[in-house]
N, C-alpha and C positions, 0 to 999 in steps of 0.2 A: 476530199478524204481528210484533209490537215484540218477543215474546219469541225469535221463530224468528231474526228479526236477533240479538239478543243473543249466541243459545247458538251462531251461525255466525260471530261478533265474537271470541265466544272462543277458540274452535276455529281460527279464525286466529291470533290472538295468540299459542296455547301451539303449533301449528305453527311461526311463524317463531322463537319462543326455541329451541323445538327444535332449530331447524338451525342458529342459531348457535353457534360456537365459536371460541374463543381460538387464535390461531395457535400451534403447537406443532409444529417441526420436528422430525425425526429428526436427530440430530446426528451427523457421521463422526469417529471417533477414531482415529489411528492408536496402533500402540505398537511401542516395538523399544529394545533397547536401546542409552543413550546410549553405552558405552563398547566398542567391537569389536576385540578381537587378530586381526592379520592377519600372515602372512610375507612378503607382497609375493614368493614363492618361483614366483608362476604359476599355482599350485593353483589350485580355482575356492573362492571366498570365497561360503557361502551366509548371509543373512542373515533370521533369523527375524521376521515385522512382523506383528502380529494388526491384524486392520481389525473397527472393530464399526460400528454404526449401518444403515451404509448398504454398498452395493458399491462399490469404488476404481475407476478410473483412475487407475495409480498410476505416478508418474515417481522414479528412482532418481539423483541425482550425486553427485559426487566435485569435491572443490572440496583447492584447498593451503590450509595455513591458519596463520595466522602468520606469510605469507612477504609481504605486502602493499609492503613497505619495500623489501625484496630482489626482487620485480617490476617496482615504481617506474610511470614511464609509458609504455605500447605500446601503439600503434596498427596492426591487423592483420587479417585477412581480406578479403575480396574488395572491393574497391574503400575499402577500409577500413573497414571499416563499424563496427567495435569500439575502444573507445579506451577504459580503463583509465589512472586514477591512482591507485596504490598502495592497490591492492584485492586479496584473494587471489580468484583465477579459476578457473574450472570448466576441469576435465580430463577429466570423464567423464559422459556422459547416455544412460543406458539407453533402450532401446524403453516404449512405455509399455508397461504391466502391466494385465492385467484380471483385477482378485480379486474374490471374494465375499466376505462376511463370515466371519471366525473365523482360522486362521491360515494364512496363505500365505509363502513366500520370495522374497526377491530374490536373484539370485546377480550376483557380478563375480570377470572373472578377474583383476584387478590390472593389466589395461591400459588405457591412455590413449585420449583420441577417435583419433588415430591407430593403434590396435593396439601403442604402444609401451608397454613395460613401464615401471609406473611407482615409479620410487626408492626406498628404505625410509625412512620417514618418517612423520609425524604428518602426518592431512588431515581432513579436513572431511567429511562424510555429509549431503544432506536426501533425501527422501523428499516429495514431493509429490500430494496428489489431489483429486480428484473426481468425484463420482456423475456418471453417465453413461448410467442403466438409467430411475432412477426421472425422472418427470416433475417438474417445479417446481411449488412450492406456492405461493399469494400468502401472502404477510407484510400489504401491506393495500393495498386497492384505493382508496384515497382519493387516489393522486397520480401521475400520468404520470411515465413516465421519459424522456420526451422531451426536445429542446433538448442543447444541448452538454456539460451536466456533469449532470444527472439529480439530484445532492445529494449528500448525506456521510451518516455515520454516527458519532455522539462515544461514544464506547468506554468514557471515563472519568467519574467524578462528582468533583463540585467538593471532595473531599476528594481523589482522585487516583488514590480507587479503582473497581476494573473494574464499572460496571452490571450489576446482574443484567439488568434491562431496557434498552438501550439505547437512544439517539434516533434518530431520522431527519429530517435537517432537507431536506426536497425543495429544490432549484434555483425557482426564478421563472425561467418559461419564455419569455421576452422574449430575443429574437435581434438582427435586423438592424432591425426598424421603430420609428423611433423619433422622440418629439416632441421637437422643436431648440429649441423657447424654453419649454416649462414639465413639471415633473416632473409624473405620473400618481400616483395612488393604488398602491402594490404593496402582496403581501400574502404575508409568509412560512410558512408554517406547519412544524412540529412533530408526531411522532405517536413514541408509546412501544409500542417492537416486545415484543411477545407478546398485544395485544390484538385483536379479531374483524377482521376484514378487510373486515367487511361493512359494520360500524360507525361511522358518518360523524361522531356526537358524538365519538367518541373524539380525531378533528382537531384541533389548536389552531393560532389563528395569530395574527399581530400587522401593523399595519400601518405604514405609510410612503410619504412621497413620494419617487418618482425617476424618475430618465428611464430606459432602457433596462438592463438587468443579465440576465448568464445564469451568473453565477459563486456560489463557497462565500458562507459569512460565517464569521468568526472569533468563538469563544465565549471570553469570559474563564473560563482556567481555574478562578478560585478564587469565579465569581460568575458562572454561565451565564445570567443574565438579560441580562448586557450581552454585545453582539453589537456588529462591525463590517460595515458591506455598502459595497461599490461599486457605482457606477452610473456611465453613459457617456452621453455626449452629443459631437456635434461636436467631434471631437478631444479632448476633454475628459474625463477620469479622477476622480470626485468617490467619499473615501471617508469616513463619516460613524459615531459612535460614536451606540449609541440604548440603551435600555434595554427589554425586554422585556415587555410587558403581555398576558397572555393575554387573546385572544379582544377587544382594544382596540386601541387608536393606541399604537406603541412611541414612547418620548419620547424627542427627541433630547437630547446632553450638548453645549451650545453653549459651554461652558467648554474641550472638546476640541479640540487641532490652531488654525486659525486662525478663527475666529467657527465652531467647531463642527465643520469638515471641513479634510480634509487632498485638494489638487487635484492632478494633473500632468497637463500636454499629450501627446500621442501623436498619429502618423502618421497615425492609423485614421482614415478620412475618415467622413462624416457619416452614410452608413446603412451603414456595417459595423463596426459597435461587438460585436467577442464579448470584451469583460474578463474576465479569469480569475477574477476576485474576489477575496476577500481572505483568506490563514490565517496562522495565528498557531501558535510554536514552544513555546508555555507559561509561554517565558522572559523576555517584554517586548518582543516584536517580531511584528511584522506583516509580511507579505512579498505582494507583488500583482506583477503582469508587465506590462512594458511592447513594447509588440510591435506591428507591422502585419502584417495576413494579405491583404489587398486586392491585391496585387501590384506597388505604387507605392512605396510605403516599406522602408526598410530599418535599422528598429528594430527589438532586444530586448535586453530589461534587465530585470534582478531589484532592485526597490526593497524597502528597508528604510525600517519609518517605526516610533519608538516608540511602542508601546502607552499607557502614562500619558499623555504628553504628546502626541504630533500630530503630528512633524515625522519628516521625512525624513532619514536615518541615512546612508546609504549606497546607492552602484548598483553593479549587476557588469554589468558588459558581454555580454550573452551570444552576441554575433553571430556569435562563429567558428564556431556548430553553427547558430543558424537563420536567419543570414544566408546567403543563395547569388545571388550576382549572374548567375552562369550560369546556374542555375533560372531566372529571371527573363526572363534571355535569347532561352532555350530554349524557353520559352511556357507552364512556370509562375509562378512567383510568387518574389519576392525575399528573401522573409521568412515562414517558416509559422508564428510563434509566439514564446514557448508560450501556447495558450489554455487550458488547467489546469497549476496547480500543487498538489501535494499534500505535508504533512509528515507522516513516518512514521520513527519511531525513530531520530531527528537528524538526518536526511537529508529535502532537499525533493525531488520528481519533479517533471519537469515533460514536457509531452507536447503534442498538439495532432491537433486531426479532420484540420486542412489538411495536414499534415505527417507523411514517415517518421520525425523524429526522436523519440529517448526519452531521458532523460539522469537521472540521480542526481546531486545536488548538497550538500556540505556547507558548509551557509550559516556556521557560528562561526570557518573560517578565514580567517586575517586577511590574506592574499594570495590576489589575485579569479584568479589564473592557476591557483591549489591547489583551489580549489572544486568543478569540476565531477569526480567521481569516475569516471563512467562514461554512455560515449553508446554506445546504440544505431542507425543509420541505415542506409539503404541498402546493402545487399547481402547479407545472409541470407534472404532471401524471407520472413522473421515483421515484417510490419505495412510491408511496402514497398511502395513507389510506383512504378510505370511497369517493373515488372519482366519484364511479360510480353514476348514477342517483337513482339505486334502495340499495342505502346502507342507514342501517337503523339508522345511525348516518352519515348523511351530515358533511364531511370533517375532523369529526376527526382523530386527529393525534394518537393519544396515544390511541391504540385499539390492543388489542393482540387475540380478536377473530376476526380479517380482514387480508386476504391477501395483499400484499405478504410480506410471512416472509424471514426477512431477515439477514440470519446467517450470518457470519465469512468473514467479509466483508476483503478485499485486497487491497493492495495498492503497486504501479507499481515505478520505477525510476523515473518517469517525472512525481507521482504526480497527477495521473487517478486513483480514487478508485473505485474498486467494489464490489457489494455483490450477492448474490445467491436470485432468486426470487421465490421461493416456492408459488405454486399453482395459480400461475396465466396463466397453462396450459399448454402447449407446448413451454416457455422462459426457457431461464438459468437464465440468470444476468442480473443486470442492471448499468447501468456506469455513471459515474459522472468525468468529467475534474479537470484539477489542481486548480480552483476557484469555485469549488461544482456545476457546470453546469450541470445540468441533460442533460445527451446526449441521452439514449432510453434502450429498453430492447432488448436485444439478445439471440440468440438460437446456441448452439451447434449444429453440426449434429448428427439428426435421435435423437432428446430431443423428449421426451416423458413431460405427465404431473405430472412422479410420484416424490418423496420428492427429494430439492434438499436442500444442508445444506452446500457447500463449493466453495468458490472462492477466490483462494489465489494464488499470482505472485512469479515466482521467474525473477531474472534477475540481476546476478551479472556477468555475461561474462561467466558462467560456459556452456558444453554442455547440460545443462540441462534446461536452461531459457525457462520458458511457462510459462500456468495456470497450476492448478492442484485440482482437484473438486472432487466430488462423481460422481458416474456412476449412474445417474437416468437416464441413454438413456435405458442401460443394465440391469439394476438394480445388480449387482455384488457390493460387497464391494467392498471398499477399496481406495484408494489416485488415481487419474487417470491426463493424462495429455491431454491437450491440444495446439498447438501452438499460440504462440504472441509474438508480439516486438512492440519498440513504440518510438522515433526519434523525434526529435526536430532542430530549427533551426533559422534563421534571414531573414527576407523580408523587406526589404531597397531599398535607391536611392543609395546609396555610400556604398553597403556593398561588401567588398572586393577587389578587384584589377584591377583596368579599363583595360578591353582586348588592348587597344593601349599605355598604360605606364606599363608595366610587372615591373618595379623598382620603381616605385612611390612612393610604399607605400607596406611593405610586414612585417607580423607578423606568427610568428615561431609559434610550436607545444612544449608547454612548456614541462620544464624538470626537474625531470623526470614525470611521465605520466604513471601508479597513483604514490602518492606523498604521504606524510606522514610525519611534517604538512608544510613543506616547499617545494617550486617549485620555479625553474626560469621561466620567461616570458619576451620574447626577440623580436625588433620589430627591422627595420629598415625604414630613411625618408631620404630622396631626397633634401626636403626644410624642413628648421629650423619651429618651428610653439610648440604653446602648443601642447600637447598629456595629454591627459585622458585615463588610465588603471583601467576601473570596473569589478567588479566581482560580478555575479549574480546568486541565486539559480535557480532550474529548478522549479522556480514556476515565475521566473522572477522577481523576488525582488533583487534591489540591496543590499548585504551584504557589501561589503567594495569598497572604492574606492583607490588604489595605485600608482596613478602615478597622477596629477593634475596642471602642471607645463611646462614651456619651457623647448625646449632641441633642442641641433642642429642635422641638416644634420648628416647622420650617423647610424651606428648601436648601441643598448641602449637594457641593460639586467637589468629585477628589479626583485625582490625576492619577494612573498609572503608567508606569515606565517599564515593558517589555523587553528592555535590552539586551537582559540577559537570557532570552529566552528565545525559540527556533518560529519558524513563520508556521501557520495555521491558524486551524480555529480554536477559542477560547470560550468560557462563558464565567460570566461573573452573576453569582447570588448576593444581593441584598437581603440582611435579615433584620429585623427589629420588632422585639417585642412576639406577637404571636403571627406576627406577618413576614412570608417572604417571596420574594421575584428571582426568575434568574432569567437572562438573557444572554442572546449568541454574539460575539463579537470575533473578526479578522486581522490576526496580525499580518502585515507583508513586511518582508525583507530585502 
């Protein structure tokens, strides 16, 4: 008998190793090339993009690029819903696309969202996608994506470079209930994406007291053991510096801020505490929202508090976007936020479930009226409130009993945000370009209409770049993934290398590539002539310009120093004469 047990003890055990395995997505690539002649003549312009991994949904725009100055600020569309500060803007967005793998075309004929022909000029290309055929995989069943921000994902290692395996730091799912005179035990945890999903050891977490929290924590760049977390209570904002102990008590730094925490009062009355929590820019600053969503108040503010030290730097007023007295009026709410904040390639987002707003913000300018770059709100129907005909508050914004809610909003490399669109049926998400463009709402396959609470990118080179959401197709917990990739590039008259002068005009693949905070960048010219060396974010904003000057015939290598500038990606154009290149280059920090 003791043996029949045994030999069916084992026969279990080499069965369940069996079935486990390691999370291992299919990755989507796209490919096309960065540099495309066009004549802007009318013709139809076809563009060659191989897709591997997976099948595309694939979205095509056109964007200006370098004109961000000479844009300046407009406010425009249907009840205005769009507002840019000198940002370059999308002029053109194809139908989606549905490819398979291997190589397929986009084509455009050179005209504008209106049908009009568009200028001769230098513009901007992305290409955006994802699977839409294959079902979602779990990445790991170990932690719900519920509550309001679901968690993050850190892209980087404390040298500055991209994880092979990234983190996953889940949310603390603690909402509205909360103890008003003594903090509770919370417990964070940790999980390193590409291990079994099945596997519960693989978890880590740490603990701490606090009163209610459902926001990020901030990891110190050059020492991810130490983390910032917020917690709420009765008006009250506590955010506290701890050091990380796996699988123990994280210890607090009581030398931090004032006896250990850094506090501020808010409007939020006593059981509606959603705190954004807290992130940090890499650069010595921490950034948290000050906001009422309850319908009473009429706070929001973006605080700055130093990282080394504990104190509080600066506020920016944010109430012209999610302040609405009318809302209020009208029998929403006076104020929707933002209940998440996210930083992403030097730009913070901010967003909220209660609210239509979306908004881009560049926290290091030193005038709070110059900061917010781009709001999305009410009136393009992607992630709007009270739009429909039979809604019982025509248009407003600030409504937290209207769909769709919209959680833990994402933000990609080149600068596409999106969030999760909860109950507006059979969608997942909805998507917004690099200048808050509402582009439409999309569906995973075999989505269903039940809760959906997470849409968050990864995409640092690692094998692991997708989405990664809740399984509302399945409904199973837990992080799950999806394929996407998303490509950018240059459509010009002289972009590149004239097929009949191969030596005319040729610009290197600077070095090295990614870089940290210097890189060469190396060209060669035929004829003597000025040359211009710009460098531009992948929002198409010129950052610096390095080279502005004659130079002869010849090969010519110049340095740039990125220091003062956030980690991502960059691209520098080369121009001279009637010729010009641009190419993609990675800063890491």
């Amino acid at each position: 008998m003791k043996k029949t047990f045994l030999i069916c003890f084992i026969l279990l055990f080499v069965a369940s190793m069996a079935f486990a395995a390691n999370f291992a997505p299919v990755k989507m690539v796209l490919t096309a090339s960065e540099n495309i002649t066009y004549g802007f003549d009318g013709s139809e312009l076809k563009i060659p993009v191989e897709v591997a991994g997976t099948p595309a949904t694939l979205i095509f725009f056109v964007y200006t690029k370098g004109q961000a100055n000479n844009i300046g600020i407009v406010q425009n569309g249907f009840m205005g819903w769009h507002y840019v500060n000198k940002v370059d803007t999308c002029i053109f967005v194809s139908p989606a696309y549905q490819f398979g793998t291997g190589k397929n075309t986009v084509t455009w004929n050179g005209k504008d969202a209106d049908g009009g022909k568009v200028p001769l000029g230098e513009y901007a290309y992305y290409m955006w996608a994802y699977d839409n055929v294959n079902v979602k995989i779990p990445c790991t069943k170990q932690f719900s994506f519920t509550g309001t921000k679901g968690g993050q994902i850190e892209w980087y290692d404390e040298a500055g470079l991209p994880y092979a395996n990234p983190m996953i730091y889940p949310c603390v799912q603690i909402g509205q209930a909360i103890d008003k005179s003594d903090p509770t035990a919370r417990t964070r945890s940790k999980w390193i994406i590409g291990g079994d999903p099945e596997d519960v050891s693989l978890k880590e977490t740490t603990a701490y007291m606090a009163w209610t929290e459902s926001g990020f924590i901030a990891l110190q760049p050059d020492d991810q053991k130490i983390f910032w977390v917020g917690t709420g209570r009765t008006s009250i904002i506590t955010v506290r510096k701890y050091e990380w102990i796996p699988n123990g008590d994280a210890v607090q730094d009581m030398m931090w801020g004032d006896e250990g925490e850094y506090s501020y009062s808010t409007e939020l009355p006593g059981n509606w505490v959603w705190e954004s929590g807290v992130i940090t820019d890499g650069k010595g600053m921490l950034y948290m929202a000050n906001h009422d969503i309850s319908g009473i108040g009429t706070e929001s503010e973006l605080i700055y508090v130093d990282m080394e030290e504990g104190f509080e730097q600066r506020r920016i007023d944010l109430g012209d976007w999610w302040v609405d007295l009318e809302d209020g009026a009208a029998g929403g709410q006076s104020s929707g936020g933002p209940t998440t904040i996210t930083y992403r390639n030097g730009f913070i987002y901010t967003s909220s479930h209660t609210s239509c707003i979306k908004t881009m913000m560049d926290p290091f300018l030193e005038d709070d009226d110059e900061t917010t770059k781009w709001v999305n709100q009410n009136g393009d129907y992607i992630g709007d409130h009270n739009f429909e005909e039979t809604a019982q508050y025509t248009w407003v914004c600030n409504d937290y009993n209207v769909a769709p809610y919209m959680y833990t909003t994402g933000v990609d490399n080149l600068m596409f945000s999106a969030w999760p669109v909860y109950d507006l049926g059979a969608l997942s998400f909805g998507l917004a370009g690099p200048d808050g463009t509402g582009i439409g709402h999309f569906a995973y396959a075999n989505e269903t209409a039940k809760g959906k609470q997470g849409t968050l990118f990864l995409q640092n080179g690692s094998a692991y770049d997708g989405i990664y959401c809740d399984n509302s197709t399945g409904g199973e917990t837990g992080w799950w993934f999806v394929g996407f990739d998303s490509i950018m590039g240059t459509i010009g008259t002289g972009v590149g290398v004239a097929a009949d002068e191969p030596d005319a005009f040729s610009v290197a693949q600077n070095s090295p590539n990614p870089f940290n905070p210097t890189t060469t960048i190396s060209f060669s010219l035929v004829e003597s002539g000025n040359v211009v060396v710009d460098i531009y974010n992948v929002a198409g904003q010129k950052v610096d310009t390095v080279v502005n000057e004659f130079k002869d015939a010849g090969s010519h290598s110049v340095v740039w120093d990125a220091s003062g500038l956030s980690a991502g990606v960059y691209f520098y154009t080369v121009k001279s004469g009637g010729f010009s290149k641009t190419m993609k280059m990675t800063l890491l920090k």
